[in-house]
Phi, psi and omega in degrees: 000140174286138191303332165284346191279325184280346204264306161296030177238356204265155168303160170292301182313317190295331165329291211285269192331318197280335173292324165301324171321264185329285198259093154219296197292294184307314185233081154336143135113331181279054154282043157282296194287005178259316163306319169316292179315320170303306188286336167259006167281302190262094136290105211285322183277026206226119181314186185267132205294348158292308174323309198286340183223054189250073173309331181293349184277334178276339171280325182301315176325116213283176175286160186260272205316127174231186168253033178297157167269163188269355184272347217299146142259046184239306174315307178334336192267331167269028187237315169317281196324296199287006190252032175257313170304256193299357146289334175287339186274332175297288164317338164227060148084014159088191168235179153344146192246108211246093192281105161251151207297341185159195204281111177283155185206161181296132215097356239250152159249144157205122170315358167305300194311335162335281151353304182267331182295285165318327173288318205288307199257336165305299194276014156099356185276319216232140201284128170310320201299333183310336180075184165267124194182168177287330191292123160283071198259199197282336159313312170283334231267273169344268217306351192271306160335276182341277180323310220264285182350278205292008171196051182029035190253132187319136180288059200263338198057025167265135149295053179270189182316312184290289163348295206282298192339311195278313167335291223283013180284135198276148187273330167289000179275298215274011147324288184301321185290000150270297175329328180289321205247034183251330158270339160325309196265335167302331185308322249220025221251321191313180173297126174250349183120172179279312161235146206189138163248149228220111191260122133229116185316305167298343160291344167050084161197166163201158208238142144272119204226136186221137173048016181091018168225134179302099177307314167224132174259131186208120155302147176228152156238116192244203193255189197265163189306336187257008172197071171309162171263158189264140177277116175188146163284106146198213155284117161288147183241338187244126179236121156230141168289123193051063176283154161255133133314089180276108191290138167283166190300302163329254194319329176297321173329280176323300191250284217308310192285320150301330150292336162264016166281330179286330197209093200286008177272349192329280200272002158262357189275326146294007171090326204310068157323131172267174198186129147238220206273010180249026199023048165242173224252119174250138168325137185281348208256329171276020164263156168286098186262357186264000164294143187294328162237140194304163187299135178290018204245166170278136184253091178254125166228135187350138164274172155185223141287341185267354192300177223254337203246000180067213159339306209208121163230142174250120184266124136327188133259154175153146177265021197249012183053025178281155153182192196253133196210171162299164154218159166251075140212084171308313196308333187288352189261015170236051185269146165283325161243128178216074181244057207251341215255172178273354155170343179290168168242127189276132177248104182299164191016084174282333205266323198283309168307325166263359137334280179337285221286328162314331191328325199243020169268097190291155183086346179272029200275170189317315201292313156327301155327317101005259197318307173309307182321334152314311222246003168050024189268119188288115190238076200277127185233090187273112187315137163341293203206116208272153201248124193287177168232157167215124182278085167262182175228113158233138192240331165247156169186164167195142196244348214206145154317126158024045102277124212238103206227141190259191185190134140318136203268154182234356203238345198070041197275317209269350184108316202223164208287344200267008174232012182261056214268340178268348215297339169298290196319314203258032175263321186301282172337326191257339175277009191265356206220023173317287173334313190271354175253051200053293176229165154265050160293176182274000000 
């Protein structure tokens, strides 16, 4: 054998020694850094050092994410099956309840972990052959990964608060809770088109689907629980390029008129013009804002970067003045909750989605698109051919052999309280951040 083949051939552990060894020998003396070492080989809480850095079991981990539509009725047979899965998983006493000590992470040893290895594997994330043990090793990592995929929580492989919350959720709760959306999704079984776009709201997501396949997946933020978004089936008919933004009666109520009782600058700082019903234009400093009802005028603002709809707003028909749009709060799409809006729905990379829906619109390619958006000039653009949308509420689903994916019930829909897990933070998180996010404009 060759000093390198030996040199690949050696253990990770044999790795490590022999590297503390050689500098134990180049620097006599220096037992501090050997002791370092000495200290993360026994670390009581650190899985066993093969375990803990065995990468093939996290590339091995199966994919979640499929391009199926979630609407598909080629799905219905795989919702039968799990909710076949998990009558059975019922039937012999459910899984485990996983009390762990704080956010557990790969390395970590706690007898919790037994616990969570079993709940892991009652649901199909972690493989039997994984055995039982204290070690938070790279098996568990994967499958844990996995488990986060399959119920839209970031994919960190920490045991943190929402992970556990969602582990301790019960298997007969999330039995009924594929029977609730196994009608849901039957309801929903009919022709839907050949392209057709797809809002589900607990899931803050949206989907472009062509031929029964996902074209594009793009995060949303849709809305919070107390100005919820409306679930209805209709047609996008409209895209404008640079929109203006006109606040519905509701926000000016809500938000717009206490804030500028606080900052009378409010609405020049922000572009926000007044008009009244004859479109002229009234000075913001000659209304009474301390009046018991708000000004009777349209509050529209300019586009640019800061309008509250950015770049695109895509219209619908519906009678609740929702539709789908840009934001200059990017940030918000890398939220865990992002049930923030008044009831519209915010579209990450929104310019690739309305790409999609132009295709068949002539003069409407990226590049085109691209350029007006530049010129911040308000450009309302009416499809070729209007494309429906359908606004659901799904909370279960499956798209895959025994991948089974869950959603925060976020509206309180589903019957039970253990599935509403985000819906307090995230009413609490918005009212606390109006100012700073400009508006709970949309």
């Amino acid at each position: 054998m060759s000093n390198k083949s030996g040199i690949v051939a050696l253990s990770r552990r044999s790795l490590l020694r022999g590297a503390a060894a050689a500098g134990a020998a180049a620097f006599a003396g220096q037992a501090v850094a050997q002791d370092a070492i000495d200290d993360l080989i026994n670390a009581p809480r650190r899985g066993n050092w093969d375990d803990q850095f065995d990468a093939q079991a996290s590339r091995t981990a199966a994919a979640v994410s499929s391009n199926s539509s979630m609407l598909s009725p080629n799905n219905l047979a795989y919702m039968q099956q799990a909710i076949g899965q998990y009558q059975t998983i019922v039937a012999n006493g459910g899984w485990p309840t996983v009390n762990a000590p704080g956010a557990l992470r790969i390395g970590a040893m706690d007898p919790s972990v037994q616990s969570l290895r079993q709940r892991l594997m009652i649901a199909g994330d972690l493989p039997r052959e994984a055995g039982l043990s204290d070690s938070y090793d790279s098996y568990v990592d994967a499958a844990v990964k996995r488990f986060q995929a399959r119920h839209g929580l970031p994919e960190d492989g920490v045991l943190g608060e929402f992970t556990v919350k969602a582990l301790n959720v019960g298997a007969d709760v999330r039995l009924n809770q594929l029977n609730t959306n196994l009608v849901r999704l039957q309801s929903m079984s009919g022709d839907l088109g050949p392209r057709y776009v797809t809002v589900n709201v607990p899931g803050a997501s949206v989907e472009a689907v062509e031929n029964d396949r996902v074209a594009l997946r793009n995060t949303a933020v849709v809305g919070r629980i107390d100005r919820p978004t409306h679930m209805i089936n209709s047609k996008i008919y409209e895209v404008i390029l640079n929109p203006y933004w006109t606040a519905p009666r509701s926000i000016i109520e809500k938000d717009i008129v206490p804030l500028m009782r606080k900052d009378s600058t409010y609405l020049t700082r922000n572009s926000i013009r007044l008009f009244d019903g004859n479109g002229n234009e009234v000075a913001p400093e000659t209304v009474d804002w301390n009046a018991e009802k708000a000004p009777n005028l349209m509050f529209r603002q300019d586009p640019g970067k800061i309008n509250a709809m950015a770049s695109t707003k895509i219209n619908f028909h519906n009678p609740h003045n929702e539709y789908m749009h840009d934001t200059p709060q990017q940030g918000l799409f890398n939220k865990l909750m992002r049930f923030e809006s008044s009831g519209c729905i915010r579209v990450q990379n929104v310019r690739d989605l309305i790409t999609w829906l132009l295709r068949d619109t002539e003069g409407w390619q990226r590049q085109e698109i691209e350029r007006v958006i530049t010129t911040r000039q308000n450009n309302p653009i009416k499809l070729a051919a209007e494309v429906p949308v359908y606004i659901v509420y799904i909370t279960a689903w499956s798209t895959n052999d025994n991948i089974v994916q869950f959603r925060d019930d976020i509206y309180q829909k589903d019957g039970d309280a253990q599935l509403a897990l985000q819906a307090n933070i995230g009413v609490e998180q918005f009212a606390g951040s109006v100012e700073e996010d400009f508006v709970p404009l949309q």
